[in-house]
N, C-alpha and C positions, 0 to 999 in steps of 0.2 A: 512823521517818522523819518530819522535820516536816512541813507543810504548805506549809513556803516552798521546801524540799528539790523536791517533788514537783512543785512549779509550775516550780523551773527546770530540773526534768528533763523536763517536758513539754514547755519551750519547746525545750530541745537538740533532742529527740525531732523534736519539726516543726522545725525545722532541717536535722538529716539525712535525712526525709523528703524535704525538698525541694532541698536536694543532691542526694540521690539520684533525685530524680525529673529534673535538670537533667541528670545521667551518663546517664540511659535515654534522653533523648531528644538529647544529642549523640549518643550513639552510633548512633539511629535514624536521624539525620539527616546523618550521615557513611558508614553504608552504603548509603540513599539516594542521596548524590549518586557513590558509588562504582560504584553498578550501575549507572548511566548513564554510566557515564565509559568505557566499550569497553576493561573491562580495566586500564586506569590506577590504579595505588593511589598511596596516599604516607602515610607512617608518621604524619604532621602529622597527617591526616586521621583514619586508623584511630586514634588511641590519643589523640583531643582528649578525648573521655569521661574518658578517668584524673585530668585537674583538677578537676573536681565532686566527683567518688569519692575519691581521697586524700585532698583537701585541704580538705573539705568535709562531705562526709555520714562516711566513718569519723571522723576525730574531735569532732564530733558526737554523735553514736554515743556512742562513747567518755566521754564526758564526759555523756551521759543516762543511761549505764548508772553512772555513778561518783556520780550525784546531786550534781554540782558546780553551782557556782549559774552563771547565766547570764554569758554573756561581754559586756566593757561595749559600748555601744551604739557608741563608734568604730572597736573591735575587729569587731564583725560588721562593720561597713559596710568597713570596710577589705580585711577577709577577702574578702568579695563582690564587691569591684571588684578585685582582685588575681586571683581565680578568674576572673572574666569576662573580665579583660583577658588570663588566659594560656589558657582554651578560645577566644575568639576570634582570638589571634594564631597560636592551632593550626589551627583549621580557614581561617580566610585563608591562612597558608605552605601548607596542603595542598590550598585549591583552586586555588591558583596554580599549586603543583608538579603537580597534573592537569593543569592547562590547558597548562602547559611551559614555561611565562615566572617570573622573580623580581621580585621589588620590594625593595631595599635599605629601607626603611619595615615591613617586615613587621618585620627584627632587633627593635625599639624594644618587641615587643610582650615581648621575654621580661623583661630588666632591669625593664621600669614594672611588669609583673604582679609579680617578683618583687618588688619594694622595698613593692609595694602590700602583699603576704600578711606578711616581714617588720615594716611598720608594724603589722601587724594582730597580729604575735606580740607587739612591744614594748609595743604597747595592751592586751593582754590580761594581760600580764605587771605593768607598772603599775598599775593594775584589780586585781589580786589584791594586789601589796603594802597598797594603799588600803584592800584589806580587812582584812588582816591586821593594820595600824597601828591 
């Protein structure tokens, strides 16, 4: 394995590191506000963690384990803000639906996260032709 191999498998590595450290502590932070809630759950709430973790630290992962080289710099930032904008539009639907009220403004969070993480595949995907040309 080269040496350039290795550096951008370390970077994935802290990558999914810290996806995955972002999945442990929504999750921590969504059973929190759940044992306070007398009972009340909501799917929004329990399962905001799964964007960090799918979309995030496993492929990541994935891609530190395969020594592929780093992903371009728009494609992370895109990825980052796609994931943030769909665990925050999770955990806002889910502490609203605790609380028992809706907000028609929470919808905006699923479309903008996703078009965000799509940009981030199309960046990434460009980013590798460039490589390959």
């Amino acid at each position: 394995m080269s040496s350039s191999a290795n550096t951008a498998g370390t970077a994935c590595s802290a990558g999914a590191l810290r996806y995955l450290r972002a999945a442990a502590l929504t999750a921590l932070a969504g059973a929190v506000y759940e044992y306070f809630s007398f009972g009340v759950w909501s799917f929004f709430m329990v399962y905001a963690f799964a964007f960090p973790l799918l979309l995030g630290a496993l492929p990541m992962a994935r891609l530190a384990r395969r020594g592929r080289s780093e992903m371009p710099a728009a494609a992370r930032s895109l990825l980052a803000a796609g994931i943030a904008t769909l665990t925050v539009g999770s955990l806002m639907t889910g502490a609203l639906e605790i609380y028992g009220t809706t907000n028609p403004l929470t919808l905006l969070y699923w479309p903008v996260g996703g078009a965000l993480v799509l940009g981030a595949a199309a960046a990434a995907l460009a980013g590798r032709r460039r490589q390959a040309a």
